[in-house]
N, C-alpha and C positions, 0 to 999 in steps of 0.2 A: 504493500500500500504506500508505505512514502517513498519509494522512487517514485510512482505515478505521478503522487502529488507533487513532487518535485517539480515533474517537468511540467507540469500542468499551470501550475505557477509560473514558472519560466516561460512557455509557450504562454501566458498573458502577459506576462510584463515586456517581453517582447513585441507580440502581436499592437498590445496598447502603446507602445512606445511606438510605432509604425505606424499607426492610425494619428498620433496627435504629431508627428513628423511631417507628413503629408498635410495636415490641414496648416500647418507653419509654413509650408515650401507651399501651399497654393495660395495662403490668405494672408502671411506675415514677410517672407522674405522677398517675395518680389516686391515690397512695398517698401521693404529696410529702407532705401532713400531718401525717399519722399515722404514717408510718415517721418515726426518729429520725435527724439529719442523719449521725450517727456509721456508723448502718445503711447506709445510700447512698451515703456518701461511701467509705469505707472500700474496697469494691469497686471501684472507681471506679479510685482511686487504684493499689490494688494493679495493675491492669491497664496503668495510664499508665508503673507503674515499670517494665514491660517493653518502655517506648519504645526503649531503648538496642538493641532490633533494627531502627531508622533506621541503625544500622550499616552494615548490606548494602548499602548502597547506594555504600560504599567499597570492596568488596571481590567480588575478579574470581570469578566462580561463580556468585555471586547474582547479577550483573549482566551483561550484553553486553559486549564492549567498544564504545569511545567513549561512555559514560555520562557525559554533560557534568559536567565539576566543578561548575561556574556552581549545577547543582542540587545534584550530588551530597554537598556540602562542606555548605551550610547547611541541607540534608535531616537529615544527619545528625549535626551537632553542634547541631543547632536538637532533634531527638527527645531526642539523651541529654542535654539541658538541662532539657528536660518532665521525662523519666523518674528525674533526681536529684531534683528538687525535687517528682513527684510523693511518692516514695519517703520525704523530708525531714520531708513533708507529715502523714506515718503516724503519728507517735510525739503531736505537737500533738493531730491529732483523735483518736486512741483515748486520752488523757488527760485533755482537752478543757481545752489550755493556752490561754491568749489567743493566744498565738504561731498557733493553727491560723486563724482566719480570713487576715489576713494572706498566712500559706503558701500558701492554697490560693489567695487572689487572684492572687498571683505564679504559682503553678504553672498555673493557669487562664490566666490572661490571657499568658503565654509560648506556652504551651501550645497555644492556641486562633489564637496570631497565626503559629507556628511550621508549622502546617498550612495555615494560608492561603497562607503565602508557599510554600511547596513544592510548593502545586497552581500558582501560578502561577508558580514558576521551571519547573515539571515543565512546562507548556504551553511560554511563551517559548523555553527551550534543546532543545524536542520531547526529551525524556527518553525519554517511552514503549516508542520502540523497542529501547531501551538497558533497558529491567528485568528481562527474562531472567527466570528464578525470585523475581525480589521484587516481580514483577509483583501479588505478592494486597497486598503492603502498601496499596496506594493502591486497587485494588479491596473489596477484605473490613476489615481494620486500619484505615485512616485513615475509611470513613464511621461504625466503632463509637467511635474517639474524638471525632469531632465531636459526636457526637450524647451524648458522656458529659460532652464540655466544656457542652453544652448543659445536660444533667440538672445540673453541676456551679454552673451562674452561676443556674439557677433554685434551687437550696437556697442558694446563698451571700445572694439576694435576700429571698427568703422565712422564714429561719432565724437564728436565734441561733445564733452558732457560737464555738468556745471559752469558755473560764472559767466558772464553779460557778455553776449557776443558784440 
């Protein structure tokens, strides 16, 4: 049963990271240009400040028991780490302080390494069987943030971001 589950998980976190890739490459990046980074970023952001639902993965309901700490610990103070400093992020880019590029490198690059490691502690400690109801986090949730950190280091590269052009 858990190899199944294994790949079953993995064949959605894939498959949903390919479906919200696609809707980026037809609705976000041909537009990188011409949209403003405040327009892209902005959404982005607000969405990341609702990481602090990496919570669940603390608490019994949303999870199975035996939900390995090993993950469950830096699953979820590694999201509500993203989800402050996406949140932090907000005030910089809708003012467009110097402070904002900075921010969102830190929020990014946290952010982006905080989901790596949680696929791979999720593999290593077999978490999967252990998600109970938080099972769409890593299904549906974690492949729309990657694929936002993604949109996110493609404007940070591309764009001028903070202070009065």
């Amino acid at each position: 049963m858990q190899p199944l589950f294994d790949r079953i998980l993995t064949a959605n976190l894939i498959f949903s990271t390919i479906v919200f890739y696609a809707a980026a490459r037809i609705y976000v990046l041909p537009k990188i240009q011409e949209l403003s980074p405040r327009s892209i970023l902005l959404p982005i952001l607000l969405l990341h400040s609702l990481r602090h639902l990496g919570l669940m993965f603390l608490t019994r309901g949303a999870t199975y028991p035996g939900m390995p700490r090993q993950f469950a610990y830096p699953a979820a103070i590694g999201d509500l780490i993203a989800a402050i400093l996406a949140f932090t992020a907000i005030p910089a880019v809708l003012k467009s302080l110097p402070a904002a590029r900075p921010l969102l490198w830190v929020f990014n690059v946290e952010g982006t390494l905080d989901l790596v490691v949680a696929i791979t502690l999720a593999t290593a400690y077999k978490a999967p069987i252990h998600l109970g109801p938080a099972y769409w986090i890593p299904a549906f949730w974690v492949p729309a943030l990657l694929v936002t950190h993604y949109i996110t280091f493609v404007v940070l590269t591309r764009h001028r971001i903070g202070g009065r052009a």
